[in-house]
Backbone bond lengths (Angstrom), bond angles and torsions (degrees), N, CA, C in turn:
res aa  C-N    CA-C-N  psi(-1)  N-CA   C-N-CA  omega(-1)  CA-C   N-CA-C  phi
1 X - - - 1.467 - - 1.526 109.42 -
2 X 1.530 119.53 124.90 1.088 110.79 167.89 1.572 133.88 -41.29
3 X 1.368 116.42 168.54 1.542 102.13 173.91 1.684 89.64 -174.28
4 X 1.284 100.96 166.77 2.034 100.16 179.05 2.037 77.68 -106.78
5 X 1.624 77.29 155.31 1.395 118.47 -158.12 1.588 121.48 -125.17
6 X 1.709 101.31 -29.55 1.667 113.22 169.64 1.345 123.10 -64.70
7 X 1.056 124.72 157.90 1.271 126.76 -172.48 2.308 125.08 -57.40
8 X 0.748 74.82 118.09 1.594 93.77 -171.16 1.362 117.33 -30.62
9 X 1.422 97.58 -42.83 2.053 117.09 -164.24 1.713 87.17 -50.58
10 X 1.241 98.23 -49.32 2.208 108.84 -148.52 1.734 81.46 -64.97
11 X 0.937 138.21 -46.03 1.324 105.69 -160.44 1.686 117.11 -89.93
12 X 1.306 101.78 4.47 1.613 109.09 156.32 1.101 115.44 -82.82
13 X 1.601 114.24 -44.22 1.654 96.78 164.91 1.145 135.72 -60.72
14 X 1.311 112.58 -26.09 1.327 139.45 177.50 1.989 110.22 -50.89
15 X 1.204 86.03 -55.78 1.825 103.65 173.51 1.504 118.24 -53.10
16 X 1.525 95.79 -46.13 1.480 123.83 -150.52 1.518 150.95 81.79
17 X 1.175 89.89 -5.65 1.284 115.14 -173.61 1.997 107.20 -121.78
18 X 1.305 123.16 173.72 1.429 124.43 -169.58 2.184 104.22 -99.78
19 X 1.233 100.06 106.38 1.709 78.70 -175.62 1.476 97.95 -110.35
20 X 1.286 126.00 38.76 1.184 122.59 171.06 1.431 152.46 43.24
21 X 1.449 91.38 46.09 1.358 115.92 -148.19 1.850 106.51 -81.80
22 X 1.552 108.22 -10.68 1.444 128.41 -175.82 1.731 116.67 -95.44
23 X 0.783 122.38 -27.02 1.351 128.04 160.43 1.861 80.11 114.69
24 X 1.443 108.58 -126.91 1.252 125.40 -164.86 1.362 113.17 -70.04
25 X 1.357 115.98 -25.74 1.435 116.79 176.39 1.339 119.82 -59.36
26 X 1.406 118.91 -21.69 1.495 119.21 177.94 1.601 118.02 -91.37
27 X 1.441 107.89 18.59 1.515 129.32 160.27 1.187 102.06 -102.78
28 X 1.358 122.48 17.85 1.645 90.92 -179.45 1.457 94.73 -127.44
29 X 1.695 106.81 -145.82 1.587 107.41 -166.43 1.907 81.67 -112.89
30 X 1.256 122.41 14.27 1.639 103.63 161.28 1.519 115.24 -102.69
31 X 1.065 98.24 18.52 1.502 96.79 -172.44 1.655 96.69 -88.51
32 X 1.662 105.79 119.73 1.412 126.20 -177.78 1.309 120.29 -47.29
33 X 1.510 123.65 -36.45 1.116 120.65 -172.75 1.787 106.31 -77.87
34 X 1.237 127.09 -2.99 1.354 130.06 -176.85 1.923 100.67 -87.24
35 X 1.832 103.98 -45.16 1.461 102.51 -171.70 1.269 96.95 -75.00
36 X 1.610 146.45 -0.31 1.205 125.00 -163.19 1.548 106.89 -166.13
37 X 1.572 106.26 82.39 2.038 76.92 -166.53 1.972 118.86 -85.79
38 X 1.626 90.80 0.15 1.635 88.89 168.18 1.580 123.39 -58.08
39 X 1.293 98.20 140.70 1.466 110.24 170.19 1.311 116.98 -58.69
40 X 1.246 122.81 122.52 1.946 126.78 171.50 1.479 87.99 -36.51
41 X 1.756 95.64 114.88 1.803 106.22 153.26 1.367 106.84 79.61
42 X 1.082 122.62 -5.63 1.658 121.03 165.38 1.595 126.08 -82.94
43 X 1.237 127.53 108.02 1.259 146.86 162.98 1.424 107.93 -42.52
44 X 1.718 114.11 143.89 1.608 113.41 166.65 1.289 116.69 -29.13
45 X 1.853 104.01 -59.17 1.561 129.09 -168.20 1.177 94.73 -40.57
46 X 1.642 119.05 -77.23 1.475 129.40 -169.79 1.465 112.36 -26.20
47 X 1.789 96.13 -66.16 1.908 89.24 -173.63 1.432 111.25 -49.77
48 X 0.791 132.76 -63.39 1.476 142.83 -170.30 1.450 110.66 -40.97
49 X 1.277 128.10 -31.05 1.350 137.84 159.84 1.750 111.66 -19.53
50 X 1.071 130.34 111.39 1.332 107.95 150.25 1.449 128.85 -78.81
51 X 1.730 123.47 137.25 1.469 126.79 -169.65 1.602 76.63 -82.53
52 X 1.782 81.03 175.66 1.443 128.16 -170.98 1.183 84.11 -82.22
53 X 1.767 106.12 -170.50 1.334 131.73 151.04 1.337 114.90 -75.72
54 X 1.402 116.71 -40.85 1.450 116.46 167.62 1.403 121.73 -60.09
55 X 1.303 118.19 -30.41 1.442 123.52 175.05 1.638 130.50 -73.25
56 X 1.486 77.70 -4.57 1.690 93.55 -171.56 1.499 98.89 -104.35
57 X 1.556 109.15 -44.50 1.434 93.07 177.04 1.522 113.33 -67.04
58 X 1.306 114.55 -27.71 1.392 109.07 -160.89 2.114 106.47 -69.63
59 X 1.346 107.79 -32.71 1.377 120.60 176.97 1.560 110.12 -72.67
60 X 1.368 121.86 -33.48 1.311 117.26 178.49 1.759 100.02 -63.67
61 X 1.481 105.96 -56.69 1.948 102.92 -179.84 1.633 98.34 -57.30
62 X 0.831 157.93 -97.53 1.208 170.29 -153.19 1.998 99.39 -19.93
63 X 0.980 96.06 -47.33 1.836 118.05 -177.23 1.868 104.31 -73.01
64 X 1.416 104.55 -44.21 1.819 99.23 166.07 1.506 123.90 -80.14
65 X 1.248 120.14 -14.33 1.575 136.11 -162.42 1.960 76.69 -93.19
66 X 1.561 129.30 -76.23 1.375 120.08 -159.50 1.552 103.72 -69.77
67 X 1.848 134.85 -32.10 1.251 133.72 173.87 1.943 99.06 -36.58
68 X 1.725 98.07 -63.23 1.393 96.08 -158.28 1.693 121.44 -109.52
69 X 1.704 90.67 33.74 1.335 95.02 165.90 1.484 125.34 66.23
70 X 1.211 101.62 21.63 2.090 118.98 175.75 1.530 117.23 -101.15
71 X 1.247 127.17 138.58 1.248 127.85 148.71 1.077 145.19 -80.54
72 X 1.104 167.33 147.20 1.556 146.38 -114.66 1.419 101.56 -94.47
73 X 1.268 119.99 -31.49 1.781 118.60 -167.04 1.853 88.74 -67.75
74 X 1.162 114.03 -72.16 1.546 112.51 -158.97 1.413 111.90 -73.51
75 X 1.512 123.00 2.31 1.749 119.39 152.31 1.760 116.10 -93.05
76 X 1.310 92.02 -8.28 1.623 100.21 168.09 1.883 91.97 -66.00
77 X 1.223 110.00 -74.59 1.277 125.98 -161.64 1.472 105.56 -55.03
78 X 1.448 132.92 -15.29 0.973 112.34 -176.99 1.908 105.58 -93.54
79 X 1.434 110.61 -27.04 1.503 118.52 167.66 1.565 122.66 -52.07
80 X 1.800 100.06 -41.14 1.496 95.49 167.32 1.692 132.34 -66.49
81 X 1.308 107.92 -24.50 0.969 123.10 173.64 1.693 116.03 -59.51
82 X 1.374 106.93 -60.04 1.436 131.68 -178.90 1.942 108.71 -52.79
83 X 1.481 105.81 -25.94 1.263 121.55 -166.03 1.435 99.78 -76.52
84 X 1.289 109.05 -49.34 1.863 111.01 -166.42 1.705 93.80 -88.88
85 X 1.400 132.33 21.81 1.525 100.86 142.96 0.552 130.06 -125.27
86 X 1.383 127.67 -170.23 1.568 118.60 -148.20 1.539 105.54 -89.15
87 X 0.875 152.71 -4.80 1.789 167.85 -146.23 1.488 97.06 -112.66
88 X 1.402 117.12 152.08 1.228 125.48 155.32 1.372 118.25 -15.52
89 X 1.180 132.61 146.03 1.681 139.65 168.35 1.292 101.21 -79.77
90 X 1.076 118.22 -54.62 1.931 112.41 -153.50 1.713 81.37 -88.45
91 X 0.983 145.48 -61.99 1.466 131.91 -170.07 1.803 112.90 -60.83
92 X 1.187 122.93 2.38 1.522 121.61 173.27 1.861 91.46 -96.06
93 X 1.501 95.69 -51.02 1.492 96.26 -146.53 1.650 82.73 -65.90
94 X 1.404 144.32 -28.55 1.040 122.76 -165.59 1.807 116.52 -75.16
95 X 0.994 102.33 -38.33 1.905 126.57 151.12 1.329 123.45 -19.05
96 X 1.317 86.05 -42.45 1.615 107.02 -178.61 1.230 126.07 -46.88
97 X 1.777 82.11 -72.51 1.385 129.94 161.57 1.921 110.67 -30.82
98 X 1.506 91.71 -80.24 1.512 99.23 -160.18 1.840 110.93 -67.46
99 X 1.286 115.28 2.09 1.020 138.95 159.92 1.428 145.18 -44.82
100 X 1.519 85.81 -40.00 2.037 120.73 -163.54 1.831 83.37 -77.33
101 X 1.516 96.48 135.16 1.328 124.51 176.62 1.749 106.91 -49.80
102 X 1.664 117.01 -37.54 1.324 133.01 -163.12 1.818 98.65 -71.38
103 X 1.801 102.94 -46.81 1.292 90.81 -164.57 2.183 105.93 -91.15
104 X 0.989 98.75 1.91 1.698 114.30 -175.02 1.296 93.21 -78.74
105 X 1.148 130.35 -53.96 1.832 127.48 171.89 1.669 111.18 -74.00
106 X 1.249 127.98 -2.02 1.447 136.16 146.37 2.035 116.11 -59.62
107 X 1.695 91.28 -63.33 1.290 79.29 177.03 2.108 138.89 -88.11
108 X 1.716 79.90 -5.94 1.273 85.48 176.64 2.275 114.18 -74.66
109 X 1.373 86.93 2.16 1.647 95.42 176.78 1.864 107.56 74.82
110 X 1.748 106.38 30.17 1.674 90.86 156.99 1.345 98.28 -102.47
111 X 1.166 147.55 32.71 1.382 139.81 159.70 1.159 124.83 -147.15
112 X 1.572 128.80 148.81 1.824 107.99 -169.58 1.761 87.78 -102.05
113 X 1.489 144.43 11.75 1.235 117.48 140.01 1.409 114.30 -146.41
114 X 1.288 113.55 -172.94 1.560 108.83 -169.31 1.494 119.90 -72.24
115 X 1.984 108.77 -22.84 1.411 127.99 164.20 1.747 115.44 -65.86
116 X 1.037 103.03 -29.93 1.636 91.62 178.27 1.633 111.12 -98.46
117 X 1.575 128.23 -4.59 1.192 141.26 153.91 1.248 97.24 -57.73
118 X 1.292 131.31 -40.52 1.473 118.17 -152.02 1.386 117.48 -94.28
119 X 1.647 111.88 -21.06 1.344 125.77 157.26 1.529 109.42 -72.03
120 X 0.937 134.91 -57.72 1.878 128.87 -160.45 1.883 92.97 -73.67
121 X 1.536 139.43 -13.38 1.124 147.70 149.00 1.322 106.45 -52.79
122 X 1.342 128.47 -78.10 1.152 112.74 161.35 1.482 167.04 -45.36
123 X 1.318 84.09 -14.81 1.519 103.40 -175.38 1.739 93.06 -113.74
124 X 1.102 128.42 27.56 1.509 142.56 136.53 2.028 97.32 78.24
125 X 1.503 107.01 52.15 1.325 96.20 176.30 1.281 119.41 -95.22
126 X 1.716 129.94 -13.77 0.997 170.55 -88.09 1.910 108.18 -154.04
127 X 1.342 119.12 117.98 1.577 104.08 158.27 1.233 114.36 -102.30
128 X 1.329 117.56 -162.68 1.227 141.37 152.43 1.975 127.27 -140.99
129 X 1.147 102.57 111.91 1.604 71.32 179.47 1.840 100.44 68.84
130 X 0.989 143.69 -8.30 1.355 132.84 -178.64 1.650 107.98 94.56
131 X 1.296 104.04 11.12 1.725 105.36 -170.58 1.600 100.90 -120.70
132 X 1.194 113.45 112.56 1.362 104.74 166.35 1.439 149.57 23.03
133 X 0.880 160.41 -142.49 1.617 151.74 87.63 1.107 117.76 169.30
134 X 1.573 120.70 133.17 1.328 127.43 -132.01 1.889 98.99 -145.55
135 X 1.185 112.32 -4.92 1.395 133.76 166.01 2.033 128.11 -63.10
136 X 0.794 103.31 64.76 1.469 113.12 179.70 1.608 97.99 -27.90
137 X 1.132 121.66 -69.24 1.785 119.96 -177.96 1.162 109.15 -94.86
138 X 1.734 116.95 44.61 1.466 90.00 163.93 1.674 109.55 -91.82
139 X 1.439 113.33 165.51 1.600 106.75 -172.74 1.493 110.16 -94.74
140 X 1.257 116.21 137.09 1.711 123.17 -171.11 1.602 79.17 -78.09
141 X 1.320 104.00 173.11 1.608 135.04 173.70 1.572 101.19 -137.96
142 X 1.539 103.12 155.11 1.151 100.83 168.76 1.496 145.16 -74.25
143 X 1.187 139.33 131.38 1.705 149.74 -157.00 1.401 95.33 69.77
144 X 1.376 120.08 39.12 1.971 119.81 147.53 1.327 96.19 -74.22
145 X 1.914 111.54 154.07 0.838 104.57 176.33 1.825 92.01 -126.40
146 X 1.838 115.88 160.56 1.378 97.31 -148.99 1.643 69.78 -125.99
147 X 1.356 129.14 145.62 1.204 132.29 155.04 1.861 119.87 -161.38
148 X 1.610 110.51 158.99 1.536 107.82 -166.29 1.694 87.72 -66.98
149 X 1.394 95.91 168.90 1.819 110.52 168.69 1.228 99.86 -83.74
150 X 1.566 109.80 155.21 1.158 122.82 -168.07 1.840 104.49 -55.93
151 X 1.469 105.44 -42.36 1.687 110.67 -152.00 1.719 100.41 -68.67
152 X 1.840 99.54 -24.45 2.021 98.33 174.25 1.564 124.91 -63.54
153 X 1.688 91.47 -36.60 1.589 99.92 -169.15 1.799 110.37 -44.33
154 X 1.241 133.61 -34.16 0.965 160.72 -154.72 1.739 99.28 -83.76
155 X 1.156 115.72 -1.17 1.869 96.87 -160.25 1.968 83.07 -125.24
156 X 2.076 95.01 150.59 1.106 95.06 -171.23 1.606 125.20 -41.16
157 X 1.302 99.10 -37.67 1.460 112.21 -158.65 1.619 105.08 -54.25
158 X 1.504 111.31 -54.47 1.099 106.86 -173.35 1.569 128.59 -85.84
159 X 1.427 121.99 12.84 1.150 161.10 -179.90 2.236 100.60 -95.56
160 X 1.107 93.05 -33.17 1.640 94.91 -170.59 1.719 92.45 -106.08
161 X 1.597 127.87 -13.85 1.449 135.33 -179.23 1.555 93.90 -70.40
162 X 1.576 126.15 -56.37 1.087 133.02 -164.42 1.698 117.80 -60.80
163 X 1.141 119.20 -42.55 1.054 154.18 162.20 1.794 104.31 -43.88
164 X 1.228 99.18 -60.48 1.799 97.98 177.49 0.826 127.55 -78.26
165 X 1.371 128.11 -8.96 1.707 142.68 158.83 1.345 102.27 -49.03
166 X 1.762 96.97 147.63 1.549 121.29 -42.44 0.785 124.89 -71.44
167 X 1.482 129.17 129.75 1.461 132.43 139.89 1.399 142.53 -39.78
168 X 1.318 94.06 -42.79 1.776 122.19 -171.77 0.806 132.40 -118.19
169 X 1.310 171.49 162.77 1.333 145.56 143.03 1.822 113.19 -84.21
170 X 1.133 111.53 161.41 1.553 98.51 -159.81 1.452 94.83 -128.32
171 X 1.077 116.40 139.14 1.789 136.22 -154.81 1.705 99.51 -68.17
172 X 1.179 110.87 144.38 1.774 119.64 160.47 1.122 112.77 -26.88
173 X 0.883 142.72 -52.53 1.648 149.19 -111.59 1.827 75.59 -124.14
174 X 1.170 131.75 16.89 1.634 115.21 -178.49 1.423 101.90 -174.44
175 X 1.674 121.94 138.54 1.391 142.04 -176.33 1.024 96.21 -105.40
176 X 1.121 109.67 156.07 1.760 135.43 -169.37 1.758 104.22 -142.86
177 X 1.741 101.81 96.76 1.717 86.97 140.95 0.981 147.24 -167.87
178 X 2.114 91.84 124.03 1.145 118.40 -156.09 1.702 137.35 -21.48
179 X 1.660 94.89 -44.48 1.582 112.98 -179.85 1.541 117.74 -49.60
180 X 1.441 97.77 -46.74 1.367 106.83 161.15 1.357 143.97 -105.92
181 X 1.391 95.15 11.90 1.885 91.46 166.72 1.402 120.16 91.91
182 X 1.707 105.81 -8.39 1.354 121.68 178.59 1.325 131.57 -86.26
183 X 1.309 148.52 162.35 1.427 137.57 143.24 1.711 110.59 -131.97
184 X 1.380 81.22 -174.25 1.954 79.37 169.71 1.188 103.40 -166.01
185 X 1.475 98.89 168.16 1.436 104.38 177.14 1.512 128.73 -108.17
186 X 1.146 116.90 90.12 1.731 153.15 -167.70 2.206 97.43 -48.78
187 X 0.773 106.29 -28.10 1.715 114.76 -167.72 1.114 116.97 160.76
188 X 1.413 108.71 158.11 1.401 116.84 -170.04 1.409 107.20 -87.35
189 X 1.568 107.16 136.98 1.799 106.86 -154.30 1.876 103.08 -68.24
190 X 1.326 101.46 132.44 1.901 119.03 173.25 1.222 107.46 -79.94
191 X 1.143 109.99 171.80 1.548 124.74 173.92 1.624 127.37 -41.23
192 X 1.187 101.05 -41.63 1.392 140.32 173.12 1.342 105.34 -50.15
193 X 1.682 124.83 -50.20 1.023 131.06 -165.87 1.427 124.32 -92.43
194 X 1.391 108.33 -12.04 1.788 117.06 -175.06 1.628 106.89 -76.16
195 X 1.396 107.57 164.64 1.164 103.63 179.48 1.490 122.66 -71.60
196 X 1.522 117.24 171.88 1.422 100.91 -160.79 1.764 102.53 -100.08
197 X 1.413 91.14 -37.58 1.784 95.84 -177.52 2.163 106.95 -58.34
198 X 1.240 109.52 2.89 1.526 78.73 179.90 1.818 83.11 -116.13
199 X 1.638 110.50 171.68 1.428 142.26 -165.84 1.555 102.03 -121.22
200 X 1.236 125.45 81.15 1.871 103.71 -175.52 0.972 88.56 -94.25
201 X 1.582 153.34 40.14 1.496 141.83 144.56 1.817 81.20 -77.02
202 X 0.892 132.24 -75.66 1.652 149.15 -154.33 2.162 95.94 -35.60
203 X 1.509 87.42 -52.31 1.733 96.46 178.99 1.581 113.89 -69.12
204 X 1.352 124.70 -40.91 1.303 119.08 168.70 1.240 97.59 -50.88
205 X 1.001 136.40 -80.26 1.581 149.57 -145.64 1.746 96.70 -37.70
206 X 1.047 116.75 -65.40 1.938 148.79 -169.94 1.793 66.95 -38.03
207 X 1.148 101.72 -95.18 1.764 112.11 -157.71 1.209 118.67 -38.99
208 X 1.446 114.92 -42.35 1.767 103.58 169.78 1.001 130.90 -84.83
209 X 0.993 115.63 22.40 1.843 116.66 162.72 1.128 107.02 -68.52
């Protein structure tokens, strides 16, 4: 499955803002966007530019696609989806989003970002329900229950994960427990629960033109 591969820092600068794409490092004083908050290749002049409306929507999508680790074909696909129901657009399509198996082991605190969730997802450390699962976007449902496989619990890393709890605090919409390595999924995340830095009025908008 495709995925972007370049270095992470540039597209926070790129944004302008920190979307935390490094786990803990972007708490610290190496976090790039602190030594440098210009945009790769942007001139004073440039910043100073005021964007369009189009530029704004187009940077707000651009900022949820690198937040949550999508490429444009399969955040297309997740908007169309969000479009034909009957519920809000930007609150489905964000659902979607906060949904994906990759970023659900982000917030339940076994990973310090949604990119290294998406590898230990893949590389099948992860259940569901007691079944495997090896699906970076697959979508949890509600009363899934999310926990490491028995044969991971056992390896330093996640032995030194336990230990660093908590890191995070972990959203309503999901139980945590820790002792055992488990979480679940309590409801399907509300309005209340999405992140605050993105605008999916801004992302609808982009798409229906």
């Amino acid at each position: 499955m495709a995925r972007y591969t370049g270095p992470v820092c540039r597209l926070c600068r790129r944004a302008g803002e920190k979307l935390f794409l490094k786990g803990e490092r972007c708490f610290t004083a190496k976090c790039a966007i602190e030594k440098r908050r210009r945009a790769p290749g942007a001139t004073a002049q440039a910043r100073s530019r005021r964007l369009s409306d189009y530029g704004v929507q187009l940077k707000e999508k651009r900022k949820a696609r690198v937040i949550y680790g999508v490429l444009e074909r399969q955040f297309r696909r997740y908007y169309q989806v969000a479009r034909k129901n009957p519920q809000a657009t930007g609150l489905v399509l964000m659902q979607h989003l906060e949904r994906r198996m990759d970023n659900v082991v982000y917030r339940l605190d076994f990973a310090e970002s949604r990119s290294q969730g998406r590898q230990m997802v893949m590389h099948g450390h992860f259940t569901v329900n007691d079944r495997r699962m090896d699906i970076p976007s697959y979508q949890v449902n509600q009363g899934d229950v999310i926990s490491w496989k028995p044969t991971s619990q056992d390896s330093r890393f996640v032995k030194a994960l336990v230990l660093a709890m908590p890191r995070k605090p972990v959203p309503g919409w999901l139980s945590l427990d820790a002792a055992n390595l488990k979480g679940a999924v309590v409801r399907i995340p509300g309005a209340d629960d999405l992140d605050r830095n993105i605008e999916p009025r801004l992302i609808v908008e982009f798409y229906s033109k």
